[in-house]
C-alpha positions as CSV (number, residue, x, y, z in Angstrom):
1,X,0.0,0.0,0.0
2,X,1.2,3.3,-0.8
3,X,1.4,5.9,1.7
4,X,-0.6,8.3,-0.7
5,X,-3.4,6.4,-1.4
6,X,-6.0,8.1,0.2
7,X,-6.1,8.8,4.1
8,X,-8.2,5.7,6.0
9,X,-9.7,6.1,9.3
10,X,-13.4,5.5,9.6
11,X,-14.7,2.2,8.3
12,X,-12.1,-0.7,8.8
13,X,-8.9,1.1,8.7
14,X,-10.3,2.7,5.1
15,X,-11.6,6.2,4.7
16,X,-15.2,6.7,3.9
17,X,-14.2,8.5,0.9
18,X,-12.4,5.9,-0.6
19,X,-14.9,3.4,0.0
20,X,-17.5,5.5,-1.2
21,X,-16.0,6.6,-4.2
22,X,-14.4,3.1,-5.3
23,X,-18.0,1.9,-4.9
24,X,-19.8,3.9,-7.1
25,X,-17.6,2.8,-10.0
26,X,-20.0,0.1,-9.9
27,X,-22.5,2.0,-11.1
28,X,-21.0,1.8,-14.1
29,X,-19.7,-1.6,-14.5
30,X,-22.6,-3.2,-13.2
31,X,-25.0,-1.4,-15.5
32,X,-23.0,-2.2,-18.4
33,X,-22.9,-6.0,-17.2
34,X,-26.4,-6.2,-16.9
35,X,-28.5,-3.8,-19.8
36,X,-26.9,-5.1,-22.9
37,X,-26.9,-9.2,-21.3
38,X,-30.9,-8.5,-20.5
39,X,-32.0,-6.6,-23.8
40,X,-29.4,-6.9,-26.5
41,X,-30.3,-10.3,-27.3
42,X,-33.8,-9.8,-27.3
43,X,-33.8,-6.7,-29.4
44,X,-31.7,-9.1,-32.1
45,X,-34.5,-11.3,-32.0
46,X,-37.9,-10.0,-31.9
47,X,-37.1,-6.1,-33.3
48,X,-34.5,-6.5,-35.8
49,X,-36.1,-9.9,-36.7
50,X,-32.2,-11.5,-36.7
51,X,-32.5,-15.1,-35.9
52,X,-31.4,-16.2,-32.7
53,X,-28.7,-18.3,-33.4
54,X,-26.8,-15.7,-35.2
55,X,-28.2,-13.3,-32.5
56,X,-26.3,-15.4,-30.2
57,X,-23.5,-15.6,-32.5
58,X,-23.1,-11.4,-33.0
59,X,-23.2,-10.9,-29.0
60,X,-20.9,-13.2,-28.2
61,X,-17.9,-12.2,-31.6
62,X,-18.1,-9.0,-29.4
63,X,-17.5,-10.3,-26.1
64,X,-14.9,-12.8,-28.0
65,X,-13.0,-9.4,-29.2
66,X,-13.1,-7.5,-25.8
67,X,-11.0,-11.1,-24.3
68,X,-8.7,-10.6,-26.8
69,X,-7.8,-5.9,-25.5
70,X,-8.7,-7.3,-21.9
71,X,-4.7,-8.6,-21.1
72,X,-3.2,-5.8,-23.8
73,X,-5.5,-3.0,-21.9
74,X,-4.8,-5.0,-18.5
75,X,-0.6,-4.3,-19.4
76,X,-1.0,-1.1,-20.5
77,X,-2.7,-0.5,-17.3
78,X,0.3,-1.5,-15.4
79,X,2.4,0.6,-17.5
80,X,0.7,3.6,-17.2
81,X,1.0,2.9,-13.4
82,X,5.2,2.9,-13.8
83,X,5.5,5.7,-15.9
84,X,2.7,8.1,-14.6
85,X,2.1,6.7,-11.4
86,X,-1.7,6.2,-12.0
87,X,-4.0,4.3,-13.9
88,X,-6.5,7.2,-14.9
89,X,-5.7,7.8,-18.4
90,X,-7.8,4.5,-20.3
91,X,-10.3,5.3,-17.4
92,X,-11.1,8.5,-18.4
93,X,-11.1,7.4,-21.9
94,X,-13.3,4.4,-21.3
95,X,-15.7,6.3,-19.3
96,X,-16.0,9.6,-21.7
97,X,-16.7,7.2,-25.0
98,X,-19.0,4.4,-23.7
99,X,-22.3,6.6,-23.7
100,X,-21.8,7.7,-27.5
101,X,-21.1,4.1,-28.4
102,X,-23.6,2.2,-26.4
103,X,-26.6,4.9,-27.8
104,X,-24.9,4.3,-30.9
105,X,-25.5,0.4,-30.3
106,X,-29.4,1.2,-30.3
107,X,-29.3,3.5,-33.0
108,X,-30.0,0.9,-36.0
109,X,-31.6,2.9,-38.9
110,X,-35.1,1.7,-39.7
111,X,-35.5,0.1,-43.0
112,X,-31.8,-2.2,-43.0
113,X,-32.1,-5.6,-43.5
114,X,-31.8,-8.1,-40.3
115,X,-28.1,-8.6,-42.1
116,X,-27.4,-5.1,-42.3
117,X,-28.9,-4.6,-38.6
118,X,-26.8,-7.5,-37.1
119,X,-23.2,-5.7,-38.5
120,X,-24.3,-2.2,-37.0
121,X,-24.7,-4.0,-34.1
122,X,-21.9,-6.1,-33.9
123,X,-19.4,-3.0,-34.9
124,X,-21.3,-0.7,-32.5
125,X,-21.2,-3.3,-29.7
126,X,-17.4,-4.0,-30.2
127,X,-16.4,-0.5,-30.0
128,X,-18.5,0.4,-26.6
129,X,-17.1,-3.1,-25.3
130,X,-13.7,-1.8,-25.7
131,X,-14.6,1.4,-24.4
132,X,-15.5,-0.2,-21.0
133,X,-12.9,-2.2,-20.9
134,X,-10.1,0.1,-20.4
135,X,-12.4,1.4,-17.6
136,X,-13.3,-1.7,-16.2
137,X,-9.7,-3.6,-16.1
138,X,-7.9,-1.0,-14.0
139,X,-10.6,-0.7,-11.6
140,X,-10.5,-4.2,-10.7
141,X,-7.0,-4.4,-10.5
142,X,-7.2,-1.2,-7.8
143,X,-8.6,-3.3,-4.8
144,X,-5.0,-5.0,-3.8
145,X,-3.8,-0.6,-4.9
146,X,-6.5,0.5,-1.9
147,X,-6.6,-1.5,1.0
148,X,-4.2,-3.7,2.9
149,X,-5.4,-7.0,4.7
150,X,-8.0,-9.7,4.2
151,X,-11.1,-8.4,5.9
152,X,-10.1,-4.3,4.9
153,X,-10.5,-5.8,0.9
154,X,-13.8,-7.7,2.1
155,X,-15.1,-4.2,3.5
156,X,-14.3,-2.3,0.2
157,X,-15.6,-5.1,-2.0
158,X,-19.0,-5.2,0.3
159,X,-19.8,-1.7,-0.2
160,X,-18.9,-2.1,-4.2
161,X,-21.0,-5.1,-4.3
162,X,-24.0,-2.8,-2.5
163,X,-23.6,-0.3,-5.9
164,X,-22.9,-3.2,-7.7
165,X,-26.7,-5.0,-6.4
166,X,-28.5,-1.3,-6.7
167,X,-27.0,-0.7,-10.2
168,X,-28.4,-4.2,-11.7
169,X,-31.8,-3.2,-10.0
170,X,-31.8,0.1,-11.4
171,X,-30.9,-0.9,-15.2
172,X,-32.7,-4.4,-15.2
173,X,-35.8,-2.8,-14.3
174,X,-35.1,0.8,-15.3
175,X,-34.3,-0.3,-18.4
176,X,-37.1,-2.1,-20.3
177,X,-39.5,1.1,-18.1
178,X,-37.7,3.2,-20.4
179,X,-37.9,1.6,-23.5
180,X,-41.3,1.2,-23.1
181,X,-41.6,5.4,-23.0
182,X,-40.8,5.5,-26.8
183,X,-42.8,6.3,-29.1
184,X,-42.4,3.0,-30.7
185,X,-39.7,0.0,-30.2
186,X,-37.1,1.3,-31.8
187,X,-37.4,4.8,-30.2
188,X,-37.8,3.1,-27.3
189,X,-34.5,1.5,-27.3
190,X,-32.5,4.6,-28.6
191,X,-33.6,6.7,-25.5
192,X,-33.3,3.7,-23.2
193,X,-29.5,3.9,-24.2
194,X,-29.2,7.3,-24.3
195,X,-30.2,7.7,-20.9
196,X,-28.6,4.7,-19.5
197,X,-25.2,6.1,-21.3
198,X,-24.8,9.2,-18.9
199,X,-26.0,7.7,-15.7
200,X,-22.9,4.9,-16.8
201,X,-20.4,7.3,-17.5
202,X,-21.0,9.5,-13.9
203,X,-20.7,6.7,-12.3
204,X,-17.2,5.5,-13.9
205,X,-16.1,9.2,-13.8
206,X,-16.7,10.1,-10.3
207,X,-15.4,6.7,-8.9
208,X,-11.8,8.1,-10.7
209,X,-11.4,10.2,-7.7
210,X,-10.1,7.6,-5.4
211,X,-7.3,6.2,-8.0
212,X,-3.5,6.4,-6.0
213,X,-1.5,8.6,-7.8
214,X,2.1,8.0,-7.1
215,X,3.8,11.0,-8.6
216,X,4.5,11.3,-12.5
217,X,7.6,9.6,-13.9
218,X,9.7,9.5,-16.6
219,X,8.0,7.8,-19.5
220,X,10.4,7.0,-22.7
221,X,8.9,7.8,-26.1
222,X,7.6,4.4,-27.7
223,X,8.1,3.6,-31.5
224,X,6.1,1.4,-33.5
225,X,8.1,-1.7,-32.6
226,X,8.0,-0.6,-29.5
227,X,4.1,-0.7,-29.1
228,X,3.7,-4.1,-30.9
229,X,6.3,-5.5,-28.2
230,X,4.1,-4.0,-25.2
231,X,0.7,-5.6,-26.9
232,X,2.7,-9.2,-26.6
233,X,3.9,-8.3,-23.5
234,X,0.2,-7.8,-22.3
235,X,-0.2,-11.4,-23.3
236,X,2.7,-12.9,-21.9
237,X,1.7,-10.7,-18.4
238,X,-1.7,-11.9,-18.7
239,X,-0.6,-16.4,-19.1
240,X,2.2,-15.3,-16.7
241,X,-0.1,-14.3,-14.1
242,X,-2.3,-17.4,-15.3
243,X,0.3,-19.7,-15.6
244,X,1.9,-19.3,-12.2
245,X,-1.4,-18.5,-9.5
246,X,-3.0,-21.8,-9.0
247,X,-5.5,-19.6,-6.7
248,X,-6.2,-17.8,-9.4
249,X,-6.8,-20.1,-12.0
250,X,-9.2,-22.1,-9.4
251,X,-11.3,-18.7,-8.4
252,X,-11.5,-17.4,-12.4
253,X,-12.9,-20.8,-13.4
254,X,-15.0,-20.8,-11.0
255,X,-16.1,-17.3,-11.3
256,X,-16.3,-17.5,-15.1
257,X,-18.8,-20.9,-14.7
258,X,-21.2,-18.9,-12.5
259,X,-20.8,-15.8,-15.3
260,X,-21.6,-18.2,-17.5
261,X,-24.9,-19.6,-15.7
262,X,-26.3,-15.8,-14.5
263,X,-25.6,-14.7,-17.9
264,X,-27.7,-17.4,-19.8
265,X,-30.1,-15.9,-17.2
266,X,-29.9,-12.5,-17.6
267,X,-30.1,-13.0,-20.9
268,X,-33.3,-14.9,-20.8
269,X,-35.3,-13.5,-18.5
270,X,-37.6,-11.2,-21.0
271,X,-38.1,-14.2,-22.8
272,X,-39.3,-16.0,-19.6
273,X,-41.3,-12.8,-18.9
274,X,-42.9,-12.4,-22.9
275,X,-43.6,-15.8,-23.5
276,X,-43.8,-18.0,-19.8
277,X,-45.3,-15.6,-17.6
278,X,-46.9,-13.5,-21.0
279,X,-45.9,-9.6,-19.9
280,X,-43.3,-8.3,-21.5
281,X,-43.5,-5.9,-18.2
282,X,-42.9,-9.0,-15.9
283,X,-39.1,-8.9,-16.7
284,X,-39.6,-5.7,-13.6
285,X,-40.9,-8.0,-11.3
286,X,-38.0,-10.5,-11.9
287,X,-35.5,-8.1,-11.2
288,X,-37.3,-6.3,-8.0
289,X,-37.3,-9.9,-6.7
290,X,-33.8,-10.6,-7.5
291,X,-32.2,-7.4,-6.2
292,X,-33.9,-6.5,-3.8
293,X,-33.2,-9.2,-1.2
294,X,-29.6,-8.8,-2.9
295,X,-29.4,-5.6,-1.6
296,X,-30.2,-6.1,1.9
297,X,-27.8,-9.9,1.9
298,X,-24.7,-8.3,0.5
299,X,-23.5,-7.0,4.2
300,X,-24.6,-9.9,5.4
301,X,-22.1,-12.3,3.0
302,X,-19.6,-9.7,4.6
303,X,-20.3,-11.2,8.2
304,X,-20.2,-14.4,7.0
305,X,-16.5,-14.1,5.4
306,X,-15.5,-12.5,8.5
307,X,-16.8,-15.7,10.7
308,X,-16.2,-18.8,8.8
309,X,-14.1,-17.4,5.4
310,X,-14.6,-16.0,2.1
311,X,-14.1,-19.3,0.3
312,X,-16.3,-21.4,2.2
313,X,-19.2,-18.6,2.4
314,X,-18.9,-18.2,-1.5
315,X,-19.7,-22.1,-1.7
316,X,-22.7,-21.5,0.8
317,X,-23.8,-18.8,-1.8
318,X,-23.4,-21.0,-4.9
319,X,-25.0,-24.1,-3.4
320,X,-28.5,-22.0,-2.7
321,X,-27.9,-20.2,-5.7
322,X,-28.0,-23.3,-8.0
323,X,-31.0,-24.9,-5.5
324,X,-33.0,-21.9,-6.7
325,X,-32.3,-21.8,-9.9
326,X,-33.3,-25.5,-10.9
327,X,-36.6,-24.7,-8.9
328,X,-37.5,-22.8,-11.5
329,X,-37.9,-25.9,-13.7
330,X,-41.5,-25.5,-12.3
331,X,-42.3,-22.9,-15.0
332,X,-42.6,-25.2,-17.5
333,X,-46.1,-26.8,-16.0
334,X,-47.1,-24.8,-13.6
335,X,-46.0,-20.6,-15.0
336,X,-47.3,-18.0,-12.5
337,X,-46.1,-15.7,-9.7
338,X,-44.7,-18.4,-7.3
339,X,-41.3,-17.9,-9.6
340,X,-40.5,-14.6,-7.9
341,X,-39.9,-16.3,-4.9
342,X,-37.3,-18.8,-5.6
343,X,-35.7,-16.0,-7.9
344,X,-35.4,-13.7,-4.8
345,X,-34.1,-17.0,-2.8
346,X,-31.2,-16.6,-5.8
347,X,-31.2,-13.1,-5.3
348,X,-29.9,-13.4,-2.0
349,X,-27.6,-15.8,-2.6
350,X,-26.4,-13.9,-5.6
351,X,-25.4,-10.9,-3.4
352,X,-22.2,-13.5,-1.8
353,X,-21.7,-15.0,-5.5
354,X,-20.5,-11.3,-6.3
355,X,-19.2,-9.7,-3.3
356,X,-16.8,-12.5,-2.0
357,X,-14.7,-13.6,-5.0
358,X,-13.9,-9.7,-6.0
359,X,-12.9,-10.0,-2.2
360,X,-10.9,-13.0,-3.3
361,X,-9.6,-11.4,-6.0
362,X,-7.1,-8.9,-4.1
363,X,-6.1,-11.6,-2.3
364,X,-4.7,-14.0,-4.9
365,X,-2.6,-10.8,-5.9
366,X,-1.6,-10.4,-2.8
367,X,-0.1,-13.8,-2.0
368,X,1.0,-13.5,-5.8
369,X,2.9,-10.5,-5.2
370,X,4.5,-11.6,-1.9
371,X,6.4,-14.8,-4.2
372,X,7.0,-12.6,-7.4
373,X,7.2,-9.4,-6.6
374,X,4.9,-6.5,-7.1
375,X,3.5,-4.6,-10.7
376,X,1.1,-7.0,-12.3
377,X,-2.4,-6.1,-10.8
378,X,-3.2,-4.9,-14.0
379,X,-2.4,-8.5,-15.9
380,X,-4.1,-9.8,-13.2
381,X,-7.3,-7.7,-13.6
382,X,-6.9,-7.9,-17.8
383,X,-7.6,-11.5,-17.1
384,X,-10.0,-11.6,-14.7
385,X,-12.0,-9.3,-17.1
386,X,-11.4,-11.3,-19.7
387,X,-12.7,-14.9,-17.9
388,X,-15.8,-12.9,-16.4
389,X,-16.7,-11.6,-20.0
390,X,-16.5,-14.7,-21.7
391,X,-18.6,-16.7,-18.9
392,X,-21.1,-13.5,-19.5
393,X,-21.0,-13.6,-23.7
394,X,-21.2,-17.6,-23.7
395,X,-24.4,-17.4,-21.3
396,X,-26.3,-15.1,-24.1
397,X,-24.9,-17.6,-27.0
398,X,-26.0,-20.8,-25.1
399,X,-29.3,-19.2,-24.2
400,X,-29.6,-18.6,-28.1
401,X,-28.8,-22.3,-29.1
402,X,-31.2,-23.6,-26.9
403,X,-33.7,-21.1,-28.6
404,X,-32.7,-22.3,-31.9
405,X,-32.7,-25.7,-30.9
406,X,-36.5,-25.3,-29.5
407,X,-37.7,-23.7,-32.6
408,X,-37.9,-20.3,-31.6
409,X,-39.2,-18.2,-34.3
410,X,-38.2,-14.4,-34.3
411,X,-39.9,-11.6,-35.0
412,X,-39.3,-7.7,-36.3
413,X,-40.7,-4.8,-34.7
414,X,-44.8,-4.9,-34.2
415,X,-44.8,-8.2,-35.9
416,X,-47.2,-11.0,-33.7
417,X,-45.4,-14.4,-33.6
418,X,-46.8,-17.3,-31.6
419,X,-44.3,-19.7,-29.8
420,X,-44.6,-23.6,-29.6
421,X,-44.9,-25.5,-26.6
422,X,-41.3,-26.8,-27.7
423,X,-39.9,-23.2,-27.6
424,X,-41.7,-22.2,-24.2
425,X,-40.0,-25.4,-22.4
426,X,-36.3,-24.1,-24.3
427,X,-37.0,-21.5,-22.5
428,X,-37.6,-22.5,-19.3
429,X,-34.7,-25.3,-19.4
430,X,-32.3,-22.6,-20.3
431,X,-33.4,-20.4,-17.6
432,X,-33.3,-23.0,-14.9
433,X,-31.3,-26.8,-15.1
434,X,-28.3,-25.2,-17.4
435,X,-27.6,-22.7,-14.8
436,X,-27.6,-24.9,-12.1
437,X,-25.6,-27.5,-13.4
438,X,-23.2,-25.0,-14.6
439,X,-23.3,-23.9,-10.7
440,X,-22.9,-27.0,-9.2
441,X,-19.6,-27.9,-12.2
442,X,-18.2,-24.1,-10.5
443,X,-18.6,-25.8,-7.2
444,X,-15.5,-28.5,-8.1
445,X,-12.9,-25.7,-9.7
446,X,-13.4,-23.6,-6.4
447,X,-12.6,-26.6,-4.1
448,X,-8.8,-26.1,-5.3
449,X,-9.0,-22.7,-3.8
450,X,-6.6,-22.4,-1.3
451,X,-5.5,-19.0,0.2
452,X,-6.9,-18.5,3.3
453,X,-7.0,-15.3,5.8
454,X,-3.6,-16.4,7.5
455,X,-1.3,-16.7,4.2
456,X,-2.7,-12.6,3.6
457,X,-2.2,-11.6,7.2
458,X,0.9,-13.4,7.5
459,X,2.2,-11.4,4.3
460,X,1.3,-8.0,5.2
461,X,3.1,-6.6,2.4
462,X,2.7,-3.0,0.5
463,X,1.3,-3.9,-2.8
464,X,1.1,-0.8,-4.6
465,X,2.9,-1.8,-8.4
466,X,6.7,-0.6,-8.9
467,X,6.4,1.1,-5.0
468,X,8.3,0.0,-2.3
């Protein structure tokens, strides 16, 4: 830890501001997470009339591309950190292009073909995932930068995981209410981005405030050569860092399953709420049922790591996570408002699912920093990102096979379909069993988890890259 990070005194050893202002971040990140996995899909499908498979296919060649910057941006990062003594700069970039881009996303011209729709969306897409991206990487990497300690990390993630809970609430229901205000479907998605876009970008801007600056050094001008050496560097950083952390191979996996299963989720709960529980509007309910109890269990997870772990609570989570999940088999018999209750069951255990391994995360670069020495949070976060994005762009592109697979028949804008029974039950089984075997798979990677509260304490090492 540098000594000019911010001053802490109030709330675990850490300054209010700092936890404050490293939480709101989340404002950002989870809104991005969660608007374009619940409605991008859906406005491929049934307003652009692009068929779901190749819907599925579009959303997840971006996702694919924003793996490939994540280590490259996640390098850079740690650069920027030795030369300047901060990672602001791809932060501020990030955070001032992803409104213009994600509106941009929504902005398809009426009249293109669904081909012609699908490329503006897949080049839109690509550009505002990149843009997050070099927001996103650094700021995962600035945990181990903030706090020292195993339960000071598990404070600062809690209160980032609170944002985090209130931001998903706030764009999965916010969302589809403002899209329904257009004057038609397309409208309506234009000024649901739009609007979504600035609330995004405040958040990632003000949550700059908190990053360490170290004091500018001398950076060396960089040729051509130059730069295509750093981009290979970002990979070899990024396998390095893989390569070496058994911890954090076991925690990404594991963390990149349970992407996997909440993104196939996300991504098909309007089409649970259109076509199962017939109200497009329904997709609200879902998400006041799943946040809510979200928001008030995240503090609670906290206590829990504090008492028995973070490893062992973050099973606890998954396990009643997954229990819910496959309840939800239920919908394809007996659809009706019984669901919300199992979903808020997953909501709750969804809040630890979040919170703990991000509290994890600061760790593993912890330990890894106390056998290798410091300066590769940044590698560490460019892969992290990358793991959690794939799990996230794989969860829309399963949910799409299993449409395709069920016959589901898309649909463009004001355009009445009807469903067969074969689709409806797609639906369902994609919503419900996939996830919760997928959980129940995570449950085996995070059993070779092993850093534990003593190896961090025992370090107690300043891990602030290139310091010290």
């Amino acid at each position: 830890m540098t000594s000019t990070s911010p001053a802490r005194s109030e709330v675990g050893g850490l300054h209010r501001r700092t936890v404050a202002g490293y939480a709101i971040g989340s404002l950002g990140t989870g809104g991005f997470s969660t608007l374009p996995g619940l409605v991008l899909v859906y406005y491929l499908t049934d307003t652009l009339a692009v068929p779901a498979l190749a819907a599925g296919i579009l959303v997840g060649a971006a996702k694919i591309w924003d793996v490939l910057i994540d280590p490259v941006i996640g390098g850079s990062s740690d650069r920027d950190l030795l030369r300047t003594g901060s990672r602001r700069r791809g932060m501020i970039l990030g955070a001032i292009a992803l409104p213009f881009l994600f509106a941009l996303t929504f902005a398809v011209p009426d009249g293109f073909s669904p081909t012609a729709s699908g490329v503006w969306v897949l080049v839109a897409f690509v550009l505002t995932a990149t843009a997050f991206s070099l927001f996103q990487v650094p700021y995962i990497a600035l945990p181990a930068e903030l706090a020292d300690g195993y339960d000071q990390r598990t404070r600062l993630l809690t209160w980032r995981v609170v944002v985090l809970t209130f931001a998903i609430l706030l764009f999965g229901a916010g969302g589809p209410a403002l899209r329904s205000l257009g004057a038609d479907e397309r409208q309506g998605y234009l000024l649901m981005a739009v609007i979504a876009g600035v609330v995004l970008a405040v958040g990632m801007l003000l949550s700059i405030a908190v990053v360490p600056r170290t004091g500018r050094r001398a950076a060396p001008a960089v040729d051509r050569s130059a730069r295509r050496a750093l981009i290979i560097e970002g990979y070899r950083a990024g396998l390095g860092a893989l390569r070496r952390s058994q911890p954090f191979r076991a925690l990404l996996l594991t963390f990149a399953l349970q992407a996997l299963a909440t993104g196939m989720m996300l991504a098909g709960a309007q089409y649970v709420a259109t076509w199962v529980l017939r109200s497009e509007d329904a997709v609200t309910f879902l998400f006041l049922a799943l946040i809510a109890p979200a928001l008030v269990f995240t503090p609670v997870w906290g206590v829990v790591a504090r008492r028995i772990g973070k490893e062992r609570g973050f099973a606890i989570a998954s396990v009643i996570f997954g229990i819910a999940a496959l309840s939800l088999l239920g919908l394809a018999w007996a659809p009706g408002d019984w669901a919300y209750l199992p979903v808020a069951v997953a909501g709750a255990a969804y809040a630890g699912m979040q919170s703990l391994p991000m509290a994890m995360l600061p760790d593993v670069i912890s330990s890894d920093a106390t056998a290798h020495g410091n300066g590769s949070a940044g590698a560490f976060g460019g892969v992290w990102t990358a793991g959690e994005t794939t799990g996230a762009a794989l969860g829309a592109t399963v949910l799409t096979l299993g449409l395709a697979a069920s016959g589901y028949v898309e649909s463009a804008a004001g355009q009445n379909v009807v469903q067969s029974p074969g689709a409806i039950l797609g639906i369902v089984v994609t919503f419900s069993v996939v996830p919760a075997v997928l959980i129940a798979v995570s449950l085996l990677a995070l059993r070779r988890y092993r850093v534990r509260r003593a190896d961090i304490d025992q370090a107690a090492i300043p891990v602030a890259e290139g310091i010290g």
